[in-house]
C-alpha positions in Angstrom: -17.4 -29.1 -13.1 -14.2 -29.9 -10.7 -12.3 -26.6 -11.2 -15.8 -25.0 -10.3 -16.0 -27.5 -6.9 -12.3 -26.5 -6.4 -12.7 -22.8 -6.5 -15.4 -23.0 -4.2 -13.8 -25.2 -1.5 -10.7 -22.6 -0.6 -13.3 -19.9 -0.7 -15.5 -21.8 1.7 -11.9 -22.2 3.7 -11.1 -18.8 3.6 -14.6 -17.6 4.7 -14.8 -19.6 7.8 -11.5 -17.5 8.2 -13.1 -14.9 8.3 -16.0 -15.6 10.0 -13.8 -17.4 12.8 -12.0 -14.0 13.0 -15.8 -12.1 13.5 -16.2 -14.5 16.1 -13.1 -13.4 18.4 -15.2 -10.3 18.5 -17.5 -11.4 20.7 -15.8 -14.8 22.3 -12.2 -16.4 22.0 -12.7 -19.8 22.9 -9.0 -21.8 22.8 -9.6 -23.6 19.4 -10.8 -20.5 17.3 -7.1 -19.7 16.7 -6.1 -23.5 15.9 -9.2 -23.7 13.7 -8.4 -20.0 11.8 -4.8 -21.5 11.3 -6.2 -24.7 9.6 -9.1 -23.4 7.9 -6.5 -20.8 6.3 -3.8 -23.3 5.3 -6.8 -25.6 3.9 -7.6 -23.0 1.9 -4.0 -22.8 0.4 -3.3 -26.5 -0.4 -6.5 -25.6 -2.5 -5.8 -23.4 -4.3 -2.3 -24.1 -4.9 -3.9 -27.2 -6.2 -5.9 -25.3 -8.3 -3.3 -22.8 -9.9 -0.8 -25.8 -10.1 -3.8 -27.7 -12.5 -4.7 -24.6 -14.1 -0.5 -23.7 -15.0 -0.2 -27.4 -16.6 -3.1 -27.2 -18.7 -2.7 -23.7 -19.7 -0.2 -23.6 -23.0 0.7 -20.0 -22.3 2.8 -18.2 -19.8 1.5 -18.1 -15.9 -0.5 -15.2 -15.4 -1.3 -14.7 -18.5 -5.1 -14.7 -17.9 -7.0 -12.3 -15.7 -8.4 -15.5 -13.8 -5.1 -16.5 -13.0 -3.7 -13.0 -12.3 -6.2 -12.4 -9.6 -6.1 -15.9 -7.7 -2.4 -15.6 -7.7 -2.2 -12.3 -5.9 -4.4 -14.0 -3.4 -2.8 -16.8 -3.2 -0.2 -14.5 -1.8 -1.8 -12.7 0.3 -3.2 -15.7 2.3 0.2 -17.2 2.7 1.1 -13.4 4.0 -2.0 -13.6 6.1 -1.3 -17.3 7.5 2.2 -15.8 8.3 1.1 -13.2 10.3 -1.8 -15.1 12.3 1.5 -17.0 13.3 4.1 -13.8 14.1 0.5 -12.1 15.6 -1.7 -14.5 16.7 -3.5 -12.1 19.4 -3.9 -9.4 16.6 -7.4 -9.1 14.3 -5.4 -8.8 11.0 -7.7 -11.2 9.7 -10.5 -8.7 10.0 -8.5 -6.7 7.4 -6.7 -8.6 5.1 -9.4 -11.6 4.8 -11.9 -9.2 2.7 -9.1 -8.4 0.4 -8.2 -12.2 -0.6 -11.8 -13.1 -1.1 -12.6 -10.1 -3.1 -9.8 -11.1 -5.2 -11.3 -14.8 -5.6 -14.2 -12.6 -6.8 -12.7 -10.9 -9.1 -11.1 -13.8 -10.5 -14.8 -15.4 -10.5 -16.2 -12.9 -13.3 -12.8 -12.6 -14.6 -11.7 -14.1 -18.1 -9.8 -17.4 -17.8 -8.6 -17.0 -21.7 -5.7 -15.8 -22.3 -5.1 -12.0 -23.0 -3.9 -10.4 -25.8 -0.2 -10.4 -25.9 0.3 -13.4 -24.5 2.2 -14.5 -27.1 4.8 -12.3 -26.3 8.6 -14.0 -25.6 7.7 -16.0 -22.9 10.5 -15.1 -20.5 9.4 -11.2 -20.8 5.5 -12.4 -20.7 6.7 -14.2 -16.8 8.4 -11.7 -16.0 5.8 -9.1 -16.4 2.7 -10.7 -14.7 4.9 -11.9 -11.3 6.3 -7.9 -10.4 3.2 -6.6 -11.4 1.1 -9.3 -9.7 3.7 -8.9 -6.4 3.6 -5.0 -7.1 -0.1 -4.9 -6.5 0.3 -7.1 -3.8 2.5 -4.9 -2.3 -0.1 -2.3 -2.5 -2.9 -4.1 -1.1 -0.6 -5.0 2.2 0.7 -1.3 2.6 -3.1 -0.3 2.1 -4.0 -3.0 5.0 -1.0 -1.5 7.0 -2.4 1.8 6.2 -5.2 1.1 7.5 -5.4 -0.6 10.5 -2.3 2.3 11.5 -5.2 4.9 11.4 -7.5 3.0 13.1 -5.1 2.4 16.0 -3.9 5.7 15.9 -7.3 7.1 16.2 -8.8 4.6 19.8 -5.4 5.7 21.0 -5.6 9.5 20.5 -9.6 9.0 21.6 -8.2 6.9 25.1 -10.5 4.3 24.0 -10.3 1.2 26.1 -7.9 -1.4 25.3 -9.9 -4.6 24.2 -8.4 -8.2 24.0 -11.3 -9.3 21.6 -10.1 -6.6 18.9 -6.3 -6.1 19.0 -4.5 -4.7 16.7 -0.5 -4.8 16.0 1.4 -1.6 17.7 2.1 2.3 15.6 5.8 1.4 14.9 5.0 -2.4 13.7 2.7 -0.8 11.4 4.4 1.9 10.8 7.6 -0.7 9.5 5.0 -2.4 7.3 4.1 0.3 5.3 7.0 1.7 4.7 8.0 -1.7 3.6 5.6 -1.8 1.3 6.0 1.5 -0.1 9.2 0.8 -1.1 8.8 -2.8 -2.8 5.6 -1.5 -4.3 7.4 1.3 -6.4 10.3 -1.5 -7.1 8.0 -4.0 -8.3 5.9 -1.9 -10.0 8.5 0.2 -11.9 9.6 -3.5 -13.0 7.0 -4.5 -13.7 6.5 -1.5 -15.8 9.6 -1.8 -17.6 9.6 -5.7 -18.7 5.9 -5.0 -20.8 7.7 -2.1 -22.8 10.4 -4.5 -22.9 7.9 -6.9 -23.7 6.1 -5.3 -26.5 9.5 -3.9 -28.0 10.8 -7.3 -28.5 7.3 -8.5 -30.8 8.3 -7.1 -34.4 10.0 -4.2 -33.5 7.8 -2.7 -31.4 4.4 -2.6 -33.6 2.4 -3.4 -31.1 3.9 -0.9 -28.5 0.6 1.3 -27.6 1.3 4.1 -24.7 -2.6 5.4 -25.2 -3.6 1.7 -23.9 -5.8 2.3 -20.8 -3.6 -0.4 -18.8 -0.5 1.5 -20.2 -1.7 5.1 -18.8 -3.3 4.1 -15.3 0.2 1.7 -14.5 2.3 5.3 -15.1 0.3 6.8 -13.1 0.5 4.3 -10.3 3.9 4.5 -10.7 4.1 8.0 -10.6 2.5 8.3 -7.6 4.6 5.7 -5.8 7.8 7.5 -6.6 6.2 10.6 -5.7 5.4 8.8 -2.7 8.2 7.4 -1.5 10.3 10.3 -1.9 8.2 12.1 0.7 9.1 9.2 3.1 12.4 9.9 2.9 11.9 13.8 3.1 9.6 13.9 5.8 10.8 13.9 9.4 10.5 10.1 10.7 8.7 11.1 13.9 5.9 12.6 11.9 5.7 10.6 8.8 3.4 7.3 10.2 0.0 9.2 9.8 0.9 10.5 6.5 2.5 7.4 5.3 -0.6 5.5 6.0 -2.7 8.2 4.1 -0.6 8.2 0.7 -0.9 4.0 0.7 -4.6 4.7 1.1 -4.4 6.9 -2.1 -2.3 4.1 -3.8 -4.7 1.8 -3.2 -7.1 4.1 -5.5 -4.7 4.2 -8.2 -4.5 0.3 -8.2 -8.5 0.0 -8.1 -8.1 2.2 -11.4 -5.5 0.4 -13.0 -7.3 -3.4 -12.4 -10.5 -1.3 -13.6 -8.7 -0.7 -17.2 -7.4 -4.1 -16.9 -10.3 -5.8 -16.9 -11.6 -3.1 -19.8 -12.0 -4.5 -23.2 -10.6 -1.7 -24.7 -6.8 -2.5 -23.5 -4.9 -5.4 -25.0 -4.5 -7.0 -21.1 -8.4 -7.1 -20.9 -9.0 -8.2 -24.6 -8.5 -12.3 -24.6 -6.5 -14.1 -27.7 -9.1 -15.1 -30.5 -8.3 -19.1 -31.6 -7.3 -17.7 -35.1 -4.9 -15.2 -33.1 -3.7 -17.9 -30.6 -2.7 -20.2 -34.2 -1.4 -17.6 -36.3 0.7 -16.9 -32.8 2.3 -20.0 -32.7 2.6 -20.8 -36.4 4.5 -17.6 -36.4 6.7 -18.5 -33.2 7.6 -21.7 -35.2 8.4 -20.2 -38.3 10.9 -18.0 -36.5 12.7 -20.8 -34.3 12.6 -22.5 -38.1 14.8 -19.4 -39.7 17.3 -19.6 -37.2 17.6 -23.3 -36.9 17.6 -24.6 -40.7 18.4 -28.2 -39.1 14.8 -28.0 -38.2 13.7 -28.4 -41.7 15.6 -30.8 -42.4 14.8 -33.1 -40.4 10.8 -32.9 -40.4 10.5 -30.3 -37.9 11.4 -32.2 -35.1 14.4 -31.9 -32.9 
């Protein structure tokens, strides 16, 4: 099947990545950097090959599969990563941020490529909704990477471990910038993201469908939640102290995002339950009926504009 062939190919690209970035462990020969650069931006024209075939085929909103959800946000994150080998091409972000794109290709692998219930919501609410969350849990993921790599630096420079030009990594106040960064677009873009679903059910008859006991519903407040919470310690906390601490509460919303995608793939919330063919039909008959009702000219002249 060619979307099957396709799929693999920028996961193959992305693996050498990473395995090219495993190798500057041991040996830095001059083309590893050139070849991690191309393999990585093979890997992209790929997959935006792939998501670009997949959004003109699909009659729905983008992201409104769990497929497509999860190969977008790591779409993202290798253009992020690509960007970075380029601002940071001594540093081993790769080592890091690699893992996270393929597992998301992963996900995506098992994931359900119909689309999920609701997704014949309005469609401008339906966009809306998938790209902040999508860029919100990116967001996450990056501060999570930031968080990450900041204690691990933090920990070979409080130990006086010997400085190592096979495993770099950027300095405490780079990092530092990072996750703050993505602290505060995480709780914007998710809070968004947040608001446009209720906005989203409350504009489908009334509200009817609104459900706040929906799995998806109740870990995405709490992720939220916990990024206010968050991000008002930043602010309170003393700037010269706040790096280690930062980096430990983007670790915790990390957990809170591996919950939320956990209830999101569940079948038991309307995100992880797909659209039935009857559903999908009475959907659209019912979209067409409306834009009928407001537009009698419609019916008077066959239904066609």
């Amino acid at each position: 099947m060619p979307a099957a062939v396709t799929m693999l190919s920028f996961t193959l690209c992305y693996g050498a990545a990473l395995a090219l970035e495993v190798l500057g462990l041991w040996a830095r020969p001059r083309w590893r950097r050139l070849a991690v650069v191309a393999a990585a931006i093979a890997g992209l024209v790929a997959q935006t090959w792939y998501l670009a075939e997949r959004a003109a085929s699909s009659p729905w909103a983008p992201l409104s599969s769990q497929h497509d959800w999860y190969l977008s946000a790591a779409w993202v994150l290798a253009l992020i990563y690509v960007g970075l080998v380029l601002y940071q091409p001594r540093a081993s972000i790769g080592l890091f941020l690699l893992p996270i794109v393929l597992a998301l290709i992963g996900a995506a692998r098992f994931a359900s490529i119909e689309p999920m219930a609701g997704a014949e919501m309005p469609r401008i609410w339906g966009i809306l909704h998938g790209v902040f969350l999508m860029l919100g849990a990116v967001a996450v993921l990056l501060g999570f990477v930031a968080g990450l790599m900041y204690l691990v630096q933090s920990a070979r420079l409080k130990n006086k471990a010997p400085l190592s030009d096979r495993f770099r990594l950027p300095s405490l106040e780079w990092l530092e910038r990072v996750n703050a960064r993505s602290l505060i677009a995480a709780t914007v873009l998710v809070g968004l993201g947040f608001i446009s679903g209720v906005l989203m059910r409350l504009a489908l008859r009334d509200g009817s469908g609104l459900r706040w006991t929906d799995p998806v519903v109740l870990s995405l407040s709490g992720m939220f939640s916990w990024l206010v919470a968050a991000e008002a310690f930043r602010l309170a906390y003393p700037a010269a102290r706040r790096g280690r601490k930062v980096a430990y509460l983007t670790l915790a919303g990390f957990v809170f995002l591996v919950i939320t995608l956990a209830a999101f793939m569940s079948s038991q919330s309307m995100h992880g339950r797909a659209v039935s063919s009857r559903e999908s039909r009475v959907a659209t008959e019912d979209i067409a009926t409306s834009l009928e009702t407001r537009n009698p000219k419609l019916e008077t002249s066959g239904g066609s504009p």
